[in-house]
mmCIF file as gemmi writes it, N, C-alpha and C atoms, coordinates in Angstrom:
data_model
loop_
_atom_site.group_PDB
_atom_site.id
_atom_site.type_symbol
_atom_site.label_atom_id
_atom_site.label_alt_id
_atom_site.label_comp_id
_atom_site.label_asym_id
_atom_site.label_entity_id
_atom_site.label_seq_id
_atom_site.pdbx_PDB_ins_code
_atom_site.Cartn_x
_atom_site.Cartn_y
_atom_site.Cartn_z
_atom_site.occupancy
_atom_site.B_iso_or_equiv
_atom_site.pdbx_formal_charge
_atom_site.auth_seq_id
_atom_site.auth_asym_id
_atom_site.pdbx_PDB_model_num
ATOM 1 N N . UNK Axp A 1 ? 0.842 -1.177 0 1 0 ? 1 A 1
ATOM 2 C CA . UNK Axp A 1 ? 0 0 0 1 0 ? 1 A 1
ATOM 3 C C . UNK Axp A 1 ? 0.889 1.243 0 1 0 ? 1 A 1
ATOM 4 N N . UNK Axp A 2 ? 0.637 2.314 -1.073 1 0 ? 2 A 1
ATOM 5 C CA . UNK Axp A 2 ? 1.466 3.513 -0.616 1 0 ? 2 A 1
ATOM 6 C C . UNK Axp A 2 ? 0.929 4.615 -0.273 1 0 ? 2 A 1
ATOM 7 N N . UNK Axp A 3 ? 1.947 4.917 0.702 1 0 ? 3 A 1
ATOM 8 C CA . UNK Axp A 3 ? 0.976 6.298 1.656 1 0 ? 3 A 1
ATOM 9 C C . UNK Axp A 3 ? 0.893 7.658 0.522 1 0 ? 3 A 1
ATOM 10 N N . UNK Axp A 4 ? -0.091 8.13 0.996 1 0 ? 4 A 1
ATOM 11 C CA . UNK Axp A 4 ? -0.132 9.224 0.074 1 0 ? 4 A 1
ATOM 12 C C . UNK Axp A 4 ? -0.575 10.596 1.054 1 0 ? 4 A 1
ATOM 13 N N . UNK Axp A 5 ? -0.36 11.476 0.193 1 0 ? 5 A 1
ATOM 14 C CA . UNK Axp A 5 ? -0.915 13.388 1.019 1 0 ? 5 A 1
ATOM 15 C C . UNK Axp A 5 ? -2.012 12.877 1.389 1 0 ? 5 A 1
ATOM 16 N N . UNK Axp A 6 ? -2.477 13.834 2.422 1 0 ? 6 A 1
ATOM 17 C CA . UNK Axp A 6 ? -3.777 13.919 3.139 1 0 ? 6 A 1
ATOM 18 C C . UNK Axp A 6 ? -4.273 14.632 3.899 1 0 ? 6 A 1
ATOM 19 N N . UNK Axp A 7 ? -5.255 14.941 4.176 1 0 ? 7 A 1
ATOM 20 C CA . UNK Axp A 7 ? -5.676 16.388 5.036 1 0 ? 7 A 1
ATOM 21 C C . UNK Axp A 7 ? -6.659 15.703 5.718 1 0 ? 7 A 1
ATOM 22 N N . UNK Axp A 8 ? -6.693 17.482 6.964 1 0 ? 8 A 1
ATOM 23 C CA . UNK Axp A 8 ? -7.727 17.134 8.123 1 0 ? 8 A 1
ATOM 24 C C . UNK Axp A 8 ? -8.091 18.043 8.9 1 0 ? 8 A 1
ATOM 25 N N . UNK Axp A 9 ? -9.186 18.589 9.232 1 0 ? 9 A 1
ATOM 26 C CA . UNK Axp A 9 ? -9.633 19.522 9.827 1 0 ? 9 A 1
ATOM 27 C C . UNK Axp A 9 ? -9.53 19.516 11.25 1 0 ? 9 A 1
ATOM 28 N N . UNK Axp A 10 ? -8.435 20.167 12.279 1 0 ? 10 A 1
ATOM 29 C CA . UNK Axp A 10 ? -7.965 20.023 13.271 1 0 ? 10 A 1
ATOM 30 C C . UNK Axp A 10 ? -8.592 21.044 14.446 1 0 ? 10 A 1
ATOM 31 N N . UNK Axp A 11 ? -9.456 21.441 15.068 1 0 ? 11 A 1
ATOM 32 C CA . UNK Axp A 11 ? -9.385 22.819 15.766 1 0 ? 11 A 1
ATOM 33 C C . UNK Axp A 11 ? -9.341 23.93 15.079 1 0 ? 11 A 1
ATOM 34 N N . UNK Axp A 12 ? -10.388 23.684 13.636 1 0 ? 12 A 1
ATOM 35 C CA . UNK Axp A 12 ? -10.266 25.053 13.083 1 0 ? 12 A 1
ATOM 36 C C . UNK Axp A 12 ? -9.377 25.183 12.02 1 0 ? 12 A 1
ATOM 37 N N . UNK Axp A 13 ? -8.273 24.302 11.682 1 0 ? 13 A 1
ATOM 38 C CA . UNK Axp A 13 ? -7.301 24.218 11.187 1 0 ? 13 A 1
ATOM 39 C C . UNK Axp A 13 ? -6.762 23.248 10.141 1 0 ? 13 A 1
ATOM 40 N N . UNK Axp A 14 ? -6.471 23.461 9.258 1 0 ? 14 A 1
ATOM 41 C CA . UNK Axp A 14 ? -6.499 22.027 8.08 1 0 ? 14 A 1
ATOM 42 C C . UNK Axp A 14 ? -5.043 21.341 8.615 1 0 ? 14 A 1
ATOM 43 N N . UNK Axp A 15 ? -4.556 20.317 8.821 1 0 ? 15 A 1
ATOM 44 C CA . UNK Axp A 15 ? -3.335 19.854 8.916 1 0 ? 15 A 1
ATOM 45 C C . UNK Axp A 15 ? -3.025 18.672 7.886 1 0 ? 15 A 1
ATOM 46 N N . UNK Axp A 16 ? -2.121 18.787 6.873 1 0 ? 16 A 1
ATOM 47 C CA . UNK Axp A 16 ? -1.894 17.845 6.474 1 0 ? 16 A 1
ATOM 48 C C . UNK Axp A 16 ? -0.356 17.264 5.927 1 0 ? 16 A 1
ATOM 49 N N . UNK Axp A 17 ? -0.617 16.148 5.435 1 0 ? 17 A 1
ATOM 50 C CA . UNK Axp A 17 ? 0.924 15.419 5.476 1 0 ? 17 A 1
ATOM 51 C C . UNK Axp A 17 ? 0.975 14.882 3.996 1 0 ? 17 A 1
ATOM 52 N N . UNK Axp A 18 ? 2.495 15.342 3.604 1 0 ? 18 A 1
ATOM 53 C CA . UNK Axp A 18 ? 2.985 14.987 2.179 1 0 ? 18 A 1
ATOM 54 C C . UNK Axp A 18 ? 4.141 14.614 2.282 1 0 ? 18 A 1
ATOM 55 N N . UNK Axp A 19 ? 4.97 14.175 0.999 1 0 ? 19 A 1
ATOM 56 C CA . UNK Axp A 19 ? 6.236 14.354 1.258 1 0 ? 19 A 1
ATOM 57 C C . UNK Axp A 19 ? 6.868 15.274 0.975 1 0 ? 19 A 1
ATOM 58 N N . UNK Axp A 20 ? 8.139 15.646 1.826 1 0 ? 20 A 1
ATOM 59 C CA . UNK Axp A 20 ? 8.74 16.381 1.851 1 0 ? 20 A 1
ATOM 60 C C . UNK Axp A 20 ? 9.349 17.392 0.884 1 0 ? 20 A 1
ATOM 61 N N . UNK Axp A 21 ? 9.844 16.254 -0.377 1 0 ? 21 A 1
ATOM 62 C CA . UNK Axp A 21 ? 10.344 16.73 -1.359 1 0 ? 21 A 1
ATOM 63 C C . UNK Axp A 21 ? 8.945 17.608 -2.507 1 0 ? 21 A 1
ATOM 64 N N . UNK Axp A 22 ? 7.777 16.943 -2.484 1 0 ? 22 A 1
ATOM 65 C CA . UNK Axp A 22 ? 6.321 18.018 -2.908 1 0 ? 22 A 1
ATOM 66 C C . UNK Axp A 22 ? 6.479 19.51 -2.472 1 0 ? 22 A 1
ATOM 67 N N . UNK Axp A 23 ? 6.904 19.821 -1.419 1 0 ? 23 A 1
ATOM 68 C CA . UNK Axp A 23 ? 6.773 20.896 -0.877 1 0 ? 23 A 1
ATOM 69 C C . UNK Axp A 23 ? 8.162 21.687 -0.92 1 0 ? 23 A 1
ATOM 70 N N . UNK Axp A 24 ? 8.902 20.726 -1.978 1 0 ? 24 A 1
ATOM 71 C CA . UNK Axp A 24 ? 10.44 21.882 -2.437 1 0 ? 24 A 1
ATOM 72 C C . UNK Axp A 24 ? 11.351 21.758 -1.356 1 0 ? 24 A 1
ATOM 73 N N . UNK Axp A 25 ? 11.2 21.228 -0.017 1 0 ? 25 A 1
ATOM 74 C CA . UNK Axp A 25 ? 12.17 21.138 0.99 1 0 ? 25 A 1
ATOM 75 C C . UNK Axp A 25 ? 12.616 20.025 1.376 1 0 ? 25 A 1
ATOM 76 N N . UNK Axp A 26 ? 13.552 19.749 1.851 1 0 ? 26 A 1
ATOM 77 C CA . UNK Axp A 26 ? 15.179 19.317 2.071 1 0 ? 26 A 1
ATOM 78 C C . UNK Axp A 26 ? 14.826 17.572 2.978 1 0 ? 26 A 1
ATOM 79 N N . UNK Axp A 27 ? 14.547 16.626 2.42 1 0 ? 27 A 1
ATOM 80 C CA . UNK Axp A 27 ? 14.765 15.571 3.177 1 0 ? 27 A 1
ATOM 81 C C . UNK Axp A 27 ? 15.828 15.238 4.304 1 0 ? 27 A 1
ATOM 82 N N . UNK Axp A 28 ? 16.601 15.796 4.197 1 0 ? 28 A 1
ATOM 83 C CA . UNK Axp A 28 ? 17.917 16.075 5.354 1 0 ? 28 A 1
ATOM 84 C C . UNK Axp A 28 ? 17.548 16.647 6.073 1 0 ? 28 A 1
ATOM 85 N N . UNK Axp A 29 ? 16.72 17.814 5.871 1 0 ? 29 A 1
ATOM 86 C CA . UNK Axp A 29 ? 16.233 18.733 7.457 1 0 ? 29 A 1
ATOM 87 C C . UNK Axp A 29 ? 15.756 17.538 8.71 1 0 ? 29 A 1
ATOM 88 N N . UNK Axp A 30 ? 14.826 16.655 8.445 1 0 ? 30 A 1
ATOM 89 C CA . UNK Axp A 30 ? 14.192 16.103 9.179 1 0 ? 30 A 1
ATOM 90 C C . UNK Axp A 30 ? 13.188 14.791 8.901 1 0 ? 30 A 1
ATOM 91 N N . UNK Axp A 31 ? 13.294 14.81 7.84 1 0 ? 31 A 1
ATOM 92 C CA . UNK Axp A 31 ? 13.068 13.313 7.07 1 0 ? 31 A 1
ATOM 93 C C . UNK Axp A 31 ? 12.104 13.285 5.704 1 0 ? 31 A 1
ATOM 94 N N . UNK Axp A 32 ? 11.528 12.659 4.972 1 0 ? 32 A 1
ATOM 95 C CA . UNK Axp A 32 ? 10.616 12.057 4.156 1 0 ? 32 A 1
ATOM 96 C C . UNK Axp A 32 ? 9.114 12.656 4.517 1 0 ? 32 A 1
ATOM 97 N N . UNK Axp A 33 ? 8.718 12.75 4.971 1 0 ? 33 A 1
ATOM 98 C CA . UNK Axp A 33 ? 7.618 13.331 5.519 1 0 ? 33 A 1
ATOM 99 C C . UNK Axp A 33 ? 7.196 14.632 6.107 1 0 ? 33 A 1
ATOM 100 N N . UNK Axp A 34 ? 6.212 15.386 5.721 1 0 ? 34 A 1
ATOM 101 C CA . UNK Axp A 34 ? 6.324 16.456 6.05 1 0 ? 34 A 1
ATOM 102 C C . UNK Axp A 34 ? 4.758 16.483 7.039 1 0 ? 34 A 1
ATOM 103 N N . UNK Axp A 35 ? 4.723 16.791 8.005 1 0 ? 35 A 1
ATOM 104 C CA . UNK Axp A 35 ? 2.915 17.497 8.503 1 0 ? 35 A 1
ATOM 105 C C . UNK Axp A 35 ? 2.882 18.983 8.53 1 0 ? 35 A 1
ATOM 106 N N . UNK Axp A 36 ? 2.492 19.646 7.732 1 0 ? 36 A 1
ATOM 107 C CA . UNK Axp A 36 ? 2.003 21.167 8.109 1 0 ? 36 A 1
ATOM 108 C C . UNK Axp A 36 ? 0.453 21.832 8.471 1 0 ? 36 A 1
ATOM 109 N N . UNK Axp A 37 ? 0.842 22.888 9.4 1 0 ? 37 A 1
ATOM 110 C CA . UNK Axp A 37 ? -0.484 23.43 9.551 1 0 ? 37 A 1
ATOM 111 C C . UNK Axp A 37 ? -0.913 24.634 8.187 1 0 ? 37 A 1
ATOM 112 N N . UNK Axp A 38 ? -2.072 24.125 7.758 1 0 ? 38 A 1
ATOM 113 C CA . UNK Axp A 38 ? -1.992 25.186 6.883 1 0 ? 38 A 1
ATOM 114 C C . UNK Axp A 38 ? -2.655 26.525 6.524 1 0 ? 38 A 1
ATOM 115 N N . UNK Axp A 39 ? -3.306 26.308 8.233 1 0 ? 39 A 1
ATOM 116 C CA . UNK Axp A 39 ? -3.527 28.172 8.871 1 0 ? 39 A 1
ATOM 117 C C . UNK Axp A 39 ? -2.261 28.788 8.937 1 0 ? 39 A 1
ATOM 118 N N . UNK Axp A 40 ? -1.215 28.676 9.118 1 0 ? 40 A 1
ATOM 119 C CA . UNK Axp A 40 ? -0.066 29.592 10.043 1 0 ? 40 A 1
ATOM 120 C C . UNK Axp A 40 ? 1.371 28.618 9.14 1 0 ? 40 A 1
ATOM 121 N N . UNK Axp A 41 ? 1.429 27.515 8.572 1 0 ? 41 A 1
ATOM 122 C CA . UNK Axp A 41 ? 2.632 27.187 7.542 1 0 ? 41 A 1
ATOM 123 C C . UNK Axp A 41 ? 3.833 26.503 8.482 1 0 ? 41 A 1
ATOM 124 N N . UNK Axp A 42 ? 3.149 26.425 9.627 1 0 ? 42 A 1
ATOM 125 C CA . UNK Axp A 42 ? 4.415 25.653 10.73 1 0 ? 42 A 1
ATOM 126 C C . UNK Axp A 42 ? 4.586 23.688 10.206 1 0 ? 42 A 1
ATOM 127 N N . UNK Axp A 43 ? 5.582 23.441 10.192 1 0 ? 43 A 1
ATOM 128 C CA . UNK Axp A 43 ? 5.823 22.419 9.727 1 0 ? 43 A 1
ATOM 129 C C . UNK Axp A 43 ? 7.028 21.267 10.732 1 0 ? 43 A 1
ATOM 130 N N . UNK Axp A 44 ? 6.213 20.184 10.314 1 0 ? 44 A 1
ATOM 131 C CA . UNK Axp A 44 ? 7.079 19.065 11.661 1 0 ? 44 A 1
ATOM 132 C C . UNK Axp A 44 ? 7.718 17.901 10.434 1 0 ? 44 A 1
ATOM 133 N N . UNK Axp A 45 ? 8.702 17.731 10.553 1 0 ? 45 A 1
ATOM 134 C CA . UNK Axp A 45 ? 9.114 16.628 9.792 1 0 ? 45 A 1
ATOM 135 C C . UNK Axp A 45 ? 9.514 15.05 10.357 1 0 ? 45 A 1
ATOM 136 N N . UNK Axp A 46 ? 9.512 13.995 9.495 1 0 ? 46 A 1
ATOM 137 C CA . UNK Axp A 46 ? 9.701 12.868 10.585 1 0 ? 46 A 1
ATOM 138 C C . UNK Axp A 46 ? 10.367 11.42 9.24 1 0 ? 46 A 1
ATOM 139 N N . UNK Axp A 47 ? 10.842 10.869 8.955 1 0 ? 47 A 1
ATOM 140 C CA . UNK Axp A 47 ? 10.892 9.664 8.517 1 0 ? 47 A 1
ATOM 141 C C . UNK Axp A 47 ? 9.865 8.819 8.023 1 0 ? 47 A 1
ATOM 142 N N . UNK Axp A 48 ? 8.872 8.582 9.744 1 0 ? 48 A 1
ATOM 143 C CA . UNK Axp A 48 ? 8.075 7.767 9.401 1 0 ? 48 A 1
ATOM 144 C C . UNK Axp A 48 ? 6.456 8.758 9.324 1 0 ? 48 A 1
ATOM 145 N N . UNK Axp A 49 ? 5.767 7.653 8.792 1 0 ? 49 A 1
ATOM 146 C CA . UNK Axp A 49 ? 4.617 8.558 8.177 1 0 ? 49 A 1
ATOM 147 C C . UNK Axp A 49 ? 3.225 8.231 9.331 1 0 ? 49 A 1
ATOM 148 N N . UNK Axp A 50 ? 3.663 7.27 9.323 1 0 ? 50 A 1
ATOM 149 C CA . UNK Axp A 50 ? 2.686 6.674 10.908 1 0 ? 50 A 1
ATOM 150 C C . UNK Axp A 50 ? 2.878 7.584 12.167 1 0 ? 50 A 1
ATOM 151 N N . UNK Axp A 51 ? 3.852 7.503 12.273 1 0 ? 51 A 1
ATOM 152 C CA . UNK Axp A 51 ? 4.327 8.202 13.685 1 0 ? 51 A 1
ATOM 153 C C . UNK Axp A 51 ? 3.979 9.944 13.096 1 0 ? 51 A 1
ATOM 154 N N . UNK Axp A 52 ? 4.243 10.32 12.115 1 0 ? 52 A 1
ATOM 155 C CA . UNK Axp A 52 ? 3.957 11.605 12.419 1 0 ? 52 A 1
ATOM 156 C C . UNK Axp A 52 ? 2.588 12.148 11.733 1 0 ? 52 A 1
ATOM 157 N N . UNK Axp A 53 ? 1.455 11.235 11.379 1 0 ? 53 A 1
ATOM 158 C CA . UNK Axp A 53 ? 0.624 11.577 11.354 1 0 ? 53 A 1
ATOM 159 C C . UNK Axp A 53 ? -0.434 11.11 12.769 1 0 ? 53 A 1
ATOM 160 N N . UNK Axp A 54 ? 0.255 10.72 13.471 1 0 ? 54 A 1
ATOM 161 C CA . UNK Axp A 54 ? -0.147 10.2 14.753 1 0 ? 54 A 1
ATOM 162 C C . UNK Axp A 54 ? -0.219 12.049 15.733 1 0 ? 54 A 1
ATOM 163 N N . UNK Axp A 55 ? 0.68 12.818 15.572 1 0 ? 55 A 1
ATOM 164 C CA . UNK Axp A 55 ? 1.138 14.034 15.859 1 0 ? 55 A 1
ATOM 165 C C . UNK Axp A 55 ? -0.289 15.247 15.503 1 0 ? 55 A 1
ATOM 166 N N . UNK Axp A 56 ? -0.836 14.376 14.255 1 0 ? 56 A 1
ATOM 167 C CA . UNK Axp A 56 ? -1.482 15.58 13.599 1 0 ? 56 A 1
ATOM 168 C C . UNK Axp A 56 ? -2.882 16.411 14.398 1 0 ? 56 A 1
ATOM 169 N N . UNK Axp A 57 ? -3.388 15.59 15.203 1 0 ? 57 A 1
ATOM 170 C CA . UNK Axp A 57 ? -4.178 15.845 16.156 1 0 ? 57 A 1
ATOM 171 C C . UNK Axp A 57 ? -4.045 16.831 17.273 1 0 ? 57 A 1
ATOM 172 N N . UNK Axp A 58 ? -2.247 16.655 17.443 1 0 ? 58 A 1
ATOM 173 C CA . UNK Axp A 58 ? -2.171 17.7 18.545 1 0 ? 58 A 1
ATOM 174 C C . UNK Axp A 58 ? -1.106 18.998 17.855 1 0 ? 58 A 1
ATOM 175 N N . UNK Axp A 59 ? -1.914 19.308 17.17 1 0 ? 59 A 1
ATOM 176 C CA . UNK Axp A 59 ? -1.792 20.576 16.533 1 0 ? 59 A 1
ATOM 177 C C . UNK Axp A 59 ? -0.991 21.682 17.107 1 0 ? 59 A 1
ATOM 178 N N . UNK Axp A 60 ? -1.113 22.001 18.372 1 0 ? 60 A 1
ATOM 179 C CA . UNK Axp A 60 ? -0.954 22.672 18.925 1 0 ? 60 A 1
ATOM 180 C C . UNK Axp A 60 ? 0.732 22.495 19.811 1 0 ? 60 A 1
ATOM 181 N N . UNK Axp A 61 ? 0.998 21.47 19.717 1 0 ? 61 A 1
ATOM 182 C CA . UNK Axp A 61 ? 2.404 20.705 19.994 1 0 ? 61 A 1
ATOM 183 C C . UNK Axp A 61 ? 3.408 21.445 19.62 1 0 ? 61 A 1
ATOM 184 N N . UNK Axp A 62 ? 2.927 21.473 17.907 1 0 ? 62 A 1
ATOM 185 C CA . UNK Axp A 62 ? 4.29 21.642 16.985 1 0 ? 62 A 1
ATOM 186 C C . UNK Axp A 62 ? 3.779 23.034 16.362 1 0 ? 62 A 1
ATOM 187 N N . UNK Axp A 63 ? 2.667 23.13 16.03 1 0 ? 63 A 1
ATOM 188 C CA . UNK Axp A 63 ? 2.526 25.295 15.56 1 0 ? 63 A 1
ATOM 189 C C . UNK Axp A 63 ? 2.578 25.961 16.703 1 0 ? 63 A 1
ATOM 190 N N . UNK Axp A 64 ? 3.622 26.464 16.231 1 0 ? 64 A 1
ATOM 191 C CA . UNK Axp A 64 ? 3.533 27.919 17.46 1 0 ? 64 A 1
ATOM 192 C C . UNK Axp A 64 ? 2.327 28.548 17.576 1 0 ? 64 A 1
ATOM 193 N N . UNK Axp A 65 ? 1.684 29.679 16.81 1 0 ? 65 A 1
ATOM 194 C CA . UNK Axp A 65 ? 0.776 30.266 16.204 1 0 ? 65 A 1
ATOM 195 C C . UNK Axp A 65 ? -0.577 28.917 16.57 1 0 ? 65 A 1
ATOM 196 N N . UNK Axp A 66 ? -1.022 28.089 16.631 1 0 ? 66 A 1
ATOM 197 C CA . UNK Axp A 66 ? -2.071 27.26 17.424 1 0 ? 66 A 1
ATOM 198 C C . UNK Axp A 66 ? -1.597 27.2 18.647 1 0 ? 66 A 1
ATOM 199 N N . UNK Axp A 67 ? -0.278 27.068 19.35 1 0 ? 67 A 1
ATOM 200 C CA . UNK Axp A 67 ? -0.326 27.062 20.555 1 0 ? 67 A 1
ATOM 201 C C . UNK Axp A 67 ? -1.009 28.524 21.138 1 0 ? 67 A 1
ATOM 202 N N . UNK Axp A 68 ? -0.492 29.614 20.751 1 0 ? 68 A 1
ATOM 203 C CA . UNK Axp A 68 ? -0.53 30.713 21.037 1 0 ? 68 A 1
ATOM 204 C C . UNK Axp A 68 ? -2.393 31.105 21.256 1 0 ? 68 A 1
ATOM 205 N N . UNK Axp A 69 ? -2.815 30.605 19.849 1 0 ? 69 A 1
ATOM 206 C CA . UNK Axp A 69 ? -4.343 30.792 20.084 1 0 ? 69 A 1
ATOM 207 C C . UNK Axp A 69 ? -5.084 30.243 20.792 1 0 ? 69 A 1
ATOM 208 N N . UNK Axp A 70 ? -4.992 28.549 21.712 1 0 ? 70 A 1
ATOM 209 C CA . UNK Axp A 70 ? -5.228 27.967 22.098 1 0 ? 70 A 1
ATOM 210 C C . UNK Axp A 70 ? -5.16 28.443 23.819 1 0 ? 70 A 1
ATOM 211 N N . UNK Axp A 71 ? -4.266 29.489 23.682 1 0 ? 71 A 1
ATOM 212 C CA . UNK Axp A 71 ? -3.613 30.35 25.093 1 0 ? 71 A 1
ATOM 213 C C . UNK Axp A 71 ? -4.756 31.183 25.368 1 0 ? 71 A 1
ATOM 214 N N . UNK Axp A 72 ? -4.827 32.083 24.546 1 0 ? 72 A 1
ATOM 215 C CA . UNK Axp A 72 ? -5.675 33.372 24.395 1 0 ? 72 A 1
ATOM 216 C C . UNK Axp A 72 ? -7.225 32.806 24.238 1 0 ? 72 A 1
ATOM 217 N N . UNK Axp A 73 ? -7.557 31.25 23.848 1 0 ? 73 A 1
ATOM 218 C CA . UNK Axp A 73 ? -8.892 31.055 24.099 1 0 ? 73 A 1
ATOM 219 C C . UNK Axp A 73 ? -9.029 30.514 25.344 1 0 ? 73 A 1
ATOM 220 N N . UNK Axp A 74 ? -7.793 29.801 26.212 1 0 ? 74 A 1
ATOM 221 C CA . UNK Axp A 74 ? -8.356 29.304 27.698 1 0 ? 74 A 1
ATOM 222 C C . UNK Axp A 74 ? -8.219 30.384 28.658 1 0 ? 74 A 1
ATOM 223 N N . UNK Axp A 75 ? -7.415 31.814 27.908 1 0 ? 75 A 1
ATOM 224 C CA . UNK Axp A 75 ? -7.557 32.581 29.319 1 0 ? 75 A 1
ATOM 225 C C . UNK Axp A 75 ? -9.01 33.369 28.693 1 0 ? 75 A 1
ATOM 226 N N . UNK Axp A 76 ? -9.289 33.254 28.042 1 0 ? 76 A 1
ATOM 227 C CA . UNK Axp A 76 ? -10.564 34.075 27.251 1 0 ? 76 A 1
ATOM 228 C C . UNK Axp A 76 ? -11.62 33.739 28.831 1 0 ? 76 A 1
């Protein structure tokens, strides 16, 4: 079976996962795989595709910019 791009509506937020090299950047940075948020363009890289779409849920982990909003809605 081969993995392919994919998206997902996270907290408001589309997150999805491609490979690395689709998106013009550097398999050496951080592996084969890319997850980005694609409110705010923050991006997590990983090897495996399991493990880092396992990540994609907690959105807020790896975007700065979702952590930040996620701040400003619990002190809201």
């Amino acid at each position: 079976m081969a993995l392919k791009a994919q998206s997902k509506k996270i907290d408001g937020v589309t997150v999805t996962i491609c490979l690395t090299e689709d998106e013009g950047l550097c398999i050496e940075d951080g592996g084969k795989w890319l997850l980005m948020c694609e409110e705010h363009g923050s991006i997590v890289q990983d090897s495996n595709y399991r493990r880092l779409w396992a990540n994609a849920d907690e959105v807020s982990d790896w975007c700065e910019e979702c952590r930040i909003n996620d701040r400003v809605t619990l002190d809201a």
